[in-house]
VEXBAVEX-825860 format. One record per residue (C-alpha): residue in one letter; residue number from 1; x, y, z. Coordinates in Angstrom, 2 decimals, always signed. Each point is the difference from the previous one (the first is absolute). Layout:
N
+------+------+---------+---------+---------+
! resn ! resi !      px !      py !      pz !
+------+------+---------+---------+---------+
!    a !  NUM !       X !       Y !       Z !
...
+------+------+---------+---------+---------+
END
This chain:
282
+------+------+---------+---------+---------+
! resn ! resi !      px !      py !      pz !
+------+------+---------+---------+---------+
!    x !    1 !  -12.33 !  -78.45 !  +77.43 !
!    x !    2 !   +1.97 !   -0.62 !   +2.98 !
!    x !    3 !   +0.67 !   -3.43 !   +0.95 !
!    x !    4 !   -2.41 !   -2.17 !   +2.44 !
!    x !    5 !   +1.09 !   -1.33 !   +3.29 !
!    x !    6 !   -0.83 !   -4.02 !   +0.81 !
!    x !    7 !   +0.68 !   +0.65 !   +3.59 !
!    x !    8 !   +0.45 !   +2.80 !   +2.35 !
!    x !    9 !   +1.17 !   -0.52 !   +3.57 !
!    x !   10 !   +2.94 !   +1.10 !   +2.01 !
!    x !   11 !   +3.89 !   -1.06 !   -0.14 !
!    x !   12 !   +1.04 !   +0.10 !   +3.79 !
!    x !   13 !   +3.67 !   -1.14 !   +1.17 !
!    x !   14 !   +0.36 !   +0.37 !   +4.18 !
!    x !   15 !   -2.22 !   +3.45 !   +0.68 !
!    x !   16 !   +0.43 !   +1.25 !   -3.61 !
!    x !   17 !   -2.47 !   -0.31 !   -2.19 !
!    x !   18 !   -1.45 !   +1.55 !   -3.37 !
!    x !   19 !   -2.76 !   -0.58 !   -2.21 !
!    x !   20 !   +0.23 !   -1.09 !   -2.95 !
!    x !   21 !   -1.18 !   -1.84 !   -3.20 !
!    x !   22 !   +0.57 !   -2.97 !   -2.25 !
!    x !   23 !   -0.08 !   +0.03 !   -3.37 !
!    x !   24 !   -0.29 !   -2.45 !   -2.93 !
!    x !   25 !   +3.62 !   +0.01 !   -1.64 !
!    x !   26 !   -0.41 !   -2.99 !   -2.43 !
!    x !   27 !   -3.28 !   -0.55 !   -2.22 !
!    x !   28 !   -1.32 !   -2.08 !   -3.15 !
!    x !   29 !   -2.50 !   +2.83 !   -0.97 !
!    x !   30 !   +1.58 !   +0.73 !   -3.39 !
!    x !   31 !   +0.33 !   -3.19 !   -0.63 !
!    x !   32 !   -2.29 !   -0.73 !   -3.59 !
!    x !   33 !   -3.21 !   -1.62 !   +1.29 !
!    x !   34 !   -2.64 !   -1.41 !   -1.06 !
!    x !   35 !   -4.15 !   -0.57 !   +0.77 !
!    x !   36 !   -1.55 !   -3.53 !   -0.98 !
!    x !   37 !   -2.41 !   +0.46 !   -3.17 !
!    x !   38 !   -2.88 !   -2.43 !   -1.19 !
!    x !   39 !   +1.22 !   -0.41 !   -3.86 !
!    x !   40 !   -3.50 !   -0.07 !   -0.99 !
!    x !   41 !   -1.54 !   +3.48 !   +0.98 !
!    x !   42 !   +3.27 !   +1.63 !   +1.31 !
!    x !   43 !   -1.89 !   +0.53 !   +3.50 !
!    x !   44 !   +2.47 !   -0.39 !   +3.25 !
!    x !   45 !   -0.38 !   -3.54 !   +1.82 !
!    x !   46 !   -0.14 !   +0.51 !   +3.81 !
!    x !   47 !   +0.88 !   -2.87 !   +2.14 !
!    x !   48 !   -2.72 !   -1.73 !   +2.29 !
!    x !   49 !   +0.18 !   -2.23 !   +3.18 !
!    x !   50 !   -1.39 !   -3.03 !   -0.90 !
!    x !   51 !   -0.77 !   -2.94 !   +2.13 !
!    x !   52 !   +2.23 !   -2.92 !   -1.17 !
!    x !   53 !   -3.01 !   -2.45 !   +1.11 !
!    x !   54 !   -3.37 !   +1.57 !   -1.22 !
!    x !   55 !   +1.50 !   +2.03 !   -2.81 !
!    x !   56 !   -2.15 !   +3.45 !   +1.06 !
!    x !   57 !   +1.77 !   +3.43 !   +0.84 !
!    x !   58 !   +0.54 !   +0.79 !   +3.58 !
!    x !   59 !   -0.81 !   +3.33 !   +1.51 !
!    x !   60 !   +2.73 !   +2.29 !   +1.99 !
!    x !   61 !   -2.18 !   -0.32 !   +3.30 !
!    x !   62 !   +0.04 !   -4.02 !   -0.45 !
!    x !   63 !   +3.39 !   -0.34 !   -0.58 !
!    x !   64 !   +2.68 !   -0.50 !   +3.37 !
!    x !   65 !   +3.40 !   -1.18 !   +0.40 !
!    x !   66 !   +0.56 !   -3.77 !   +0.72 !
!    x !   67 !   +3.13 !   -1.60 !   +1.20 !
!    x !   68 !   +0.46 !   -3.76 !   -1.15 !
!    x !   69 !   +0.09 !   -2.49 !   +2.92 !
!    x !   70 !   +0.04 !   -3.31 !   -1.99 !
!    x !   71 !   -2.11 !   -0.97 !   -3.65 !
!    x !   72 !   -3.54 !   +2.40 !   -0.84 !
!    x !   73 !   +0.61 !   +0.93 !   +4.02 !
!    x !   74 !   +0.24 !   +3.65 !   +0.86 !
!    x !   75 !   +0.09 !   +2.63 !   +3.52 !
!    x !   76 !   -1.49 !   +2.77 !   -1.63 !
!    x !   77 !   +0.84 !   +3.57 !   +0.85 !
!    x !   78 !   -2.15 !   +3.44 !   +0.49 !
!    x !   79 !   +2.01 !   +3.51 !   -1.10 !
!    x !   80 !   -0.68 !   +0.58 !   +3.21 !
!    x !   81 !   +2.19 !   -2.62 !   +1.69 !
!    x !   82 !   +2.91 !   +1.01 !   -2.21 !
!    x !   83 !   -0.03 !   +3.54 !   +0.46 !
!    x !   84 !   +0.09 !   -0.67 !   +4.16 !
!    x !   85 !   +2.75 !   -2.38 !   -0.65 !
!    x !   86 !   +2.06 !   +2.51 !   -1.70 !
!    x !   87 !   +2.53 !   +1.73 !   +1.61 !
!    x !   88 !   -0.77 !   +3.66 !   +0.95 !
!    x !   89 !   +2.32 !   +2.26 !   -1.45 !
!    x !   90 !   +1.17 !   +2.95 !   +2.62 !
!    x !   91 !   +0.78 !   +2.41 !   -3.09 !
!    x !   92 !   +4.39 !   -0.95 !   +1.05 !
!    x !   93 !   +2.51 !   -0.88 !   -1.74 !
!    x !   94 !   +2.42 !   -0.49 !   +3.03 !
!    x !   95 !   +3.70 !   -0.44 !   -1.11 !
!    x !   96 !   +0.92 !   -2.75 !   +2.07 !
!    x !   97 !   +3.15 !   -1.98 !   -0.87 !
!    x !   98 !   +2.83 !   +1.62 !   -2.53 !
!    x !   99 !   +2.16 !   -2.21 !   -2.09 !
!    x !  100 !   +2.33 !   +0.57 !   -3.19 !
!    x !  101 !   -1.16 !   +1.70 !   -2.82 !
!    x !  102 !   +0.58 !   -3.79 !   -2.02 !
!    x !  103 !   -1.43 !   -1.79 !   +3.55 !
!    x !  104 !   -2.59 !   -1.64 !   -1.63 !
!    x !  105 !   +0.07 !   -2.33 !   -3.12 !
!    x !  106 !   -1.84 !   +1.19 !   -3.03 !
!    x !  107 !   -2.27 !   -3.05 !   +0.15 !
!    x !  108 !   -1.96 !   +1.04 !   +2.31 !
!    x !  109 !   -0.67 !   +3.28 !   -1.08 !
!    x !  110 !   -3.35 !   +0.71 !   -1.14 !
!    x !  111 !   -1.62 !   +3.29 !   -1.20 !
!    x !  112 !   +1.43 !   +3.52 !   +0.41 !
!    x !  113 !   -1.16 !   +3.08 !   +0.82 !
!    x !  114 !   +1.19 !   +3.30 !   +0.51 !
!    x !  115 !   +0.09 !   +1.64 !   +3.50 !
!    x !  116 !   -0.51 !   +4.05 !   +0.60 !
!    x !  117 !   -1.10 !   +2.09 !   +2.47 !
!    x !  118 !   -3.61 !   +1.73 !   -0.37 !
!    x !  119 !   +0.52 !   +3.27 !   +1.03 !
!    x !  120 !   +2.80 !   +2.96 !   +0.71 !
!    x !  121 !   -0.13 !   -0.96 !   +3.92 !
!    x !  122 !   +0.65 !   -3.80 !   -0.67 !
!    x !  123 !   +2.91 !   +0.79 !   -2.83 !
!    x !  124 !   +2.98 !   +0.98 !   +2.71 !
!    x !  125 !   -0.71 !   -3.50 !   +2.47 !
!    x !  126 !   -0.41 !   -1.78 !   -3.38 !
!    x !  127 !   +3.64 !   +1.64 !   -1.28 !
!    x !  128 !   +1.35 !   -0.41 !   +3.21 !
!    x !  129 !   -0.49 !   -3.72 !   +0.68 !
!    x !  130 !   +0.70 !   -0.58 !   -4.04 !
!    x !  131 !   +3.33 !   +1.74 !   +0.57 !
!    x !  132 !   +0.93 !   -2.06 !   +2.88 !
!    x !  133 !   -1.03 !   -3.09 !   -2.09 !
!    x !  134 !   +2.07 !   +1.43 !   -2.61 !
!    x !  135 !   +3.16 !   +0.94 !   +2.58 !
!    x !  136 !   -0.19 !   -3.85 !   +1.03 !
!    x !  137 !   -0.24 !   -1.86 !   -3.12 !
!    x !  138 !   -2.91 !   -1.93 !   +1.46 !
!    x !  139 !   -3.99 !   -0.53 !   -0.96 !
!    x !  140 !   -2.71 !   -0.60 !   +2.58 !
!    x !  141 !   -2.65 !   -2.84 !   +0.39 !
!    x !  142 !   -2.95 !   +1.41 !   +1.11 !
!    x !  143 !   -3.58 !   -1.77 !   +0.06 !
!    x !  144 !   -3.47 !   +1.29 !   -0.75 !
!    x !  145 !   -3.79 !   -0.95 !   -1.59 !
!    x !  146 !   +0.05 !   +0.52 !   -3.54 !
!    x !  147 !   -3.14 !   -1.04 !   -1.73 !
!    x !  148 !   -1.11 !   -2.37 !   +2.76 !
!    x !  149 !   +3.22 !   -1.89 !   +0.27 !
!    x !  150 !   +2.72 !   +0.41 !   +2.84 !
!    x !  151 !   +2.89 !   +0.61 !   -2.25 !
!    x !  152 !   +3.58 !   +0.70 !   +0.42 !
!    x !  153 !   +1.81 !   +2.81 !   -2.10 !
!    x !  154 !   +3.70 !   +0.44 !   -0.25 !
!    x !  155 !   +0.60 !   +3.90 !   +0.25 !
!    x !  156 !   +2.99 !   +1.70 !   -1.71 !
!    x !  157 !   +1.22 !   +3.55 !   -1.14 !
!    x !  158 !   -1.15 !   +1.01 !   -3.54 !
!    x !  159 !   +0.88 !   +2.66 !   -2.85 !
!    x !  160 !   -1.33 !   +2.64 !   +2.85 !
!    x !  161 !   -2.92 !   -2.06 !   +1.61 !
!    x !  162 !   +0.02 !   -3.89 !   +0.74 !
!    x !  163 !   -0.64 !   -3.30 !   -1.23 !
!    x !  164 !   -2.55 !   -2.61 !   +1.95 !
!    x !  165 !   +0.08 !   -3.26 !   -1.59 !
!    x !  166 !   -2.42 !   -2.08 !   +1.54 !
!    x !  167 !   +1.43 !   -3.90 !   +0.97 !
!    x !  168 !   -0.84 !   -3.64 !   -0.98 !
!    x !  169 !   -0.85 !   -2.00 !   +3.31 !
!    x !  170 !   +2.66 !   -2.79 !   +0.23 !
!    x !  171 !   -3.16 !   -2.53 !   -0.78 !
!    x !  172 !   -0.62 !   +2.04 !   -2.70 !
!    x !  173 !   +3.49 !   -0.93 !   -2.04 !
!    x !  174 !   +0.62 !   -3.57 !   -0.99 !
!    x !  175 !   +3.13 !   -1.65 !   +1.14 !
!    x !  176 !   +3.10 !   +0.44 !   -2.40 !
!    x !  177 !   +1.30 !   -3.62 !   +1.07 !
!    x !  178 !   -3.41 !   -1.72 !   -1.60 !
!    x !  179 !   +0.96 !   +1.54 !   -3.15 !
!    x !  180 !   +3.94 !   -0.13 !   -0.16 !
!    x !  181 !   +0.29 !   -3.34 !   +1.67 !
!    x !  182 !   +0.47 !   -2.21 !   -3.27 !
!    x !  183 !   +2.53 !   +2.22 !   -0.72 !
!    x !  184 !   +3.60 !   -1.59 !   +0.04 !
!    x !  185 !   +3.45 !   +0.96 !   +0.38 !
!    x !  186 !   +2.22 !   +1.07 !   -3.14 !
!    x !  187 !   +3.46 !   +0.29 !   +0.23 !
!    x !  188 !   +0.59 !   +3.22 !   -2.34 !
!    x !  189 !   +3.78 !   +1.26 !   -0.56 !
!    x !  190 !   +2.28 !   +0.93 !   -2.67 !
!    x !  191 !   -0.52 !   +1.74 !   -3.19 !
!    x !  192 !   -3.96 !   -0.15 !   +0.77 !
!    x !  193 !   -0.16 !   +1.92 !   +2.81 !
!    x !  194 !   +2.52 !   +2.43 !   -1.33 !
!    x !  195 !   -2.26 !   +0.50 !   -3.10 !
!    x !  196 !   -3.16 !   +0.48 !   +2.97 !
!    x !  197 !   +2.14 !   +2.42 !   +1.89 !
!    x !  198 !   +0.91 !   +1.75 !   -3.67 !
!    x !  199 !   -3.21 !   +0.68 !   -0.86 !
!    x !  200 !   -1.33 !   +0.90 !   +3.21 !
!    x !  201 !   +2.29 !   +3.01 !   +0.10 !
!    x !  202 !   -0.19 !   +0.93 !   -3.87 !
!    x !  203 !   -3.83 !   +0.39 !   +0.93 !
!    x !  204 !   +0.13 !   +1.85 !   +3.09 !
!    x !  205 !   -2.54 !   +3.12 !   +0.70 !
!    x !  206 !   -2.30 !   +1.96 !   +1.90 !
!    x !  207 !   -3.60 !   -0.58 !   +0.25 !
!    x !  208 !   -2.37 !   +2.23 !   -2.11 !
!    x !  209 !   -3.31 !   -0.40 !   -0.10 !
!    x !  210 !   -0.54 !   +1.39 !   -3.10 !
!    x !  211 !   +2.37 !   -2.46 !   -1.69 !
!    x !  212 !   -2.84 !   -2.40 !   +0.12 !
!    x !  213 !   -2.93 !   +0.37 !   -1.63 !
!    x !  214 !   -3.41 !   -2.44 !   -0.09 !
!    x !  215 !   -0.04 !   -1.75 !   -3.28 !
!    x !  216 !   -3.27 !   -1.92 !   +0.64 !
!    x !  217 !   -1.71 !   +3.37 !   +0.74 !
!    x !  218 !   +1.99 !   +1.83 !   -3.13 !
!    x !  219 !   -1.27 !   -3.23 !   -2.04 !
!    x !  220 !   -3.42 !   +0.43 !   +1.36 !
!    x !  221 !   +0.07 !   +3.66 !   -0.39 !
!    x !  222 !   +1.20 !   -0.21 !   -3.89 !
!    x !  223 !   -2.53 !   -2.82 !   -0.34 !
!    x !  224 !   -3.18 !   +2.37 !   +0.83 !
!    x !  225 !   +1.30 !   +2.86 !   -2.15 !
!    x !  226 !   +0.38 !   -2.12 !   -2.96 !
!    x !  227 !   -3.83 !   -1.76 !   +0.18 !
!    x !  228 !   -1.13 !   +3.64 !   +0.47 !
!    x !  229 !   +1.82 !   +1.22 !   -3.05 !
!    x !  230 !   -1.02 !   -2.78 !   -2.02 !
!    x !  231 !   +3.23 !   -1.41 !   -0.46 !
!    x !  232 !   +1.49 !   -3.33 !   +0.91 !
!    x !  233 !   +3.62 !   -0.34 !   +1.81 !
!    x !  234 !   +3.16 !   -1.64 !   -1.75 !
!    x !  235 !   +0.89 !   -3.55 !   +1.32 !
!    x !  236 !   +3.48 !   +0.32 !   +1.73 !
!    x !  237 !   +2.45 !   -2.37 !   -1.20 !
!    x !  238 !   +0.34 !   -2.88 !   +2.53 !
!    x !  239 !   +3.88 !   +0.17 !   +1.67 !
!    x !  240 !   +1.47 !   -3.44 !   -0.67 !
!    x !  241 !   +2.90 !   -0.30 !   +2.81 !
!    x !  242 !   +2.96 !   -2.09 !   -1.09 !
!    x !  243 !   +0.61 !   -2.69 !   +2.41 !
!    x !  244 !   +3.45 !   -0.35 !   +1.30 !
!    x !  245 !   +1.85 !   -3.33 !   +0.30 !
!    x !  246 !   +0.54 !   +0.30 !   +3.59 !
!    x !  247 !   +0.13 !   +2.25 !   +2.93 !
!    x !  248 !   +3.58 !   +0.79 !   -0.81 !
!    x !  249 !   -0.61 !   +1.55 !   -3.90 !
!    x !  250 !   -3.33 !   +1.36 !   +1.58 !
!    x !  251 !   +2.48 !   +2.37 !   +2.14 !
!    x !  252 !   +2.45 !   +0.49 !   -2.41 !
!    x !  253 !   -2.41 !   +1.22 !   -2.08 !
!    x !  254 !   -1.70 !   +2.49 !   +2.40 !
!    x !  255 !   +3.14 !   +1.40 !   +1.38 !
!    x !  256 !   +1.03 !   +0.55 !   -3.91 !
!    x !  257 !   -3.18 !   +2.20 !   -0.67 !
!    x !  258 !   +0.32 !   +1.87 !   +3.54 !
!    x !  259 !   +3.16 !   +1.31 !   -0.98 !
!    x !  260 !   +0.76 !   +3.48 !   -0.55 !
!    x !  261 !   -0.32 !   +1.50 !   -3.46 !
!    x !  262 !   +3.88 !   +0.75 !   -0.71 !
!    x !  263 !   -0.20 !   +4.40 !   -0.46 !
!    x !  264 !   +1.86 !   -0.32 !   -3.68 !
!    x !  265 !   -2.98 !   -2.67 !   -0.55 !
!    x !  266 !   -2.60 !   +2.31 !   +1.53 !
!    x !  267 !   +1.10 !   +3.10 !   -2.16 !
!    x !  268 !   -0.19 !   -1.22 !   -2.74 !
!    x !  269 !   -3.68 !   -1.91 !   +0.47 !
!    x !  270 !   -0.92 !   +3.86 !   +1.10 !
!    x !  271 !   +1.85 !   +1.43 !   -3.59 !
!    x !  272 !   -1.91 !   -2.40 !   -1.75 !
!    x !  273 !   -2.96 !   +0.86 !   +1.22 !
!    x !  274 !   +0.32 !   +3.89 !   -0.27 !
!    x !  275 !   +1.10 !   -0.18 !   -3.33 !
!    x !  276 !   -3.33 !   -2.13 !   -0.84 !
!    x !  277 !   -1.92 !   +2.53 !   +1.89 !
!    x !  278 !   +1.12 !   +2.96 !   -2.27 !
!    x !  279 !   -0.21 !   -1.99 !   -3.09 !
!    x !  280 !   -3.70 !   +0.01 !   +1.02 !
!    x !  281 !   -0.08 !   +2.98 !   +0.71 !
!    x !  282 !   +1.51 !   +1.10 !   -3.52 !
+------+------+---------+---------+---------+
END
């Protein structure tokens, strides 16, 4: 089943424009879930509004959005109200500004999506304005309606297509200096930040996705299997970290197990284990 668009509109820089679709590129669908059971007769609870004074359920057509103005005081608003106040989306996602490709900082990214073109007309504008974006090592900020919000989306070249990751507002992200502010000044020099810089390179890499995998949802997973089989899981043995005496030893010890396996070493680890493998085997 082919994939379903969350918004279609049009991607227009100067007179050029295209239509084209966002997709969802990131979801927790497969993530294990779970529905809320009454213990007693294994029936499915549903949730209720419930007035917090009289203690009776509330109907949909009696329920409306308040804002607080001080203590039990509330402006109440109709769907109405908030659908006029919304901005009306013109279907555009106009590329407005373009910045570096690393222009914006990772904190305020928010969701992303992935940007194609709809049809065979719309693919050659959409190639042609991803090539140039390509060509000048830039992305685009562009600014449409997405689910009733104004939101900005950082547009840049993908595999073929494009990535739209929509933005935090600046209100939206918290200050860095009310959380680092306690934060004091080390002088660090020497053999520790030799040992840092040691390990940092021993452990250098690429970024794979696939080298990371969801233990809570393997765990959860594992967990369901086993109550449907009947069987109950093995308790993993707790990992008991040795403390080291100080930061020093600490780095010492961590640049000791980052080290290389020496090849002689290494050879025979992998003899060893061959010739255990075939003594199986025989």
């Amino acid at each position: 089943m082919a994939p379903r668009a969350n918004w279609k509109g049009y991607l227009k820089i100067g007179e050029l424009s295209c239509q084209v679709a966002l997709y969802t590129a990131a979801s927790t669908s497969d993530r294990v879930s779970f529905h809320v059971i009454n213990r007693e007769t294994g029936n499915r609870v549903h949730r209720e509004m419930v007035d917090a004074g009289t203690g009776r359920t509330v109907g949909n057509d009696d329920i409306v959005k308040g804002y607080e103005i001080s203590s039990g005081q509330y402006v109440f608003l109709e769907p109405e109200e908030i659908r006029a106040a919304v901005p009306e989306s013109d279907k555009t996602l106009e590329l407005e500004t373009f910045i570096p490709c690393d222009g914006v900082d990772t904190i305020y990214l928010d969701r992303p999506y992935y940007l194609s073109p709809v049809d065979r007309p719309s693919a050659g504008i959409f190639a042609l304005i991803r090539r140039a974006l390509v060509e000048k090592e830039v992305a685009a900020l562009a600014r449409t309606v997405l689910f009733r919000r104004l939101r900005t989306l950082l547009i840049r070249p993908g595999a073929k297509g494009m990535i739209a990751s929509t933005l935090n507002y600046e209100y939206e992200v918290q200050p860095a200096r009310e959380i680092f502010s306690d934060i004091k000044d080390f002088r660090i020099e020497g053999e520790m930040l030799d040992l840092a810089r040691h390990i940092i390179d021993t452990k250098r890499g690429k970024f794979d996705p696939t080298d990371f995998d969801d233990r809570y949802e393997a765990a959860l997973a594992e967990l369901v299997r086993a109550r449907i089989e009947g069987r109950k899981l093995k308790k993993k043995p707790k990992r008991e970290a040795k403390p080291a005496p100080n930061l020093l030893e600490a780095l010492r010890r961590s640049a000791g197990a980052s080290r290389p396996e020496r090849k002689g070493t290494a050879r025979r680890t992998a003899s060893r284990k061959t010739a255990a493998h075939h003594g199986k085997a025989g």
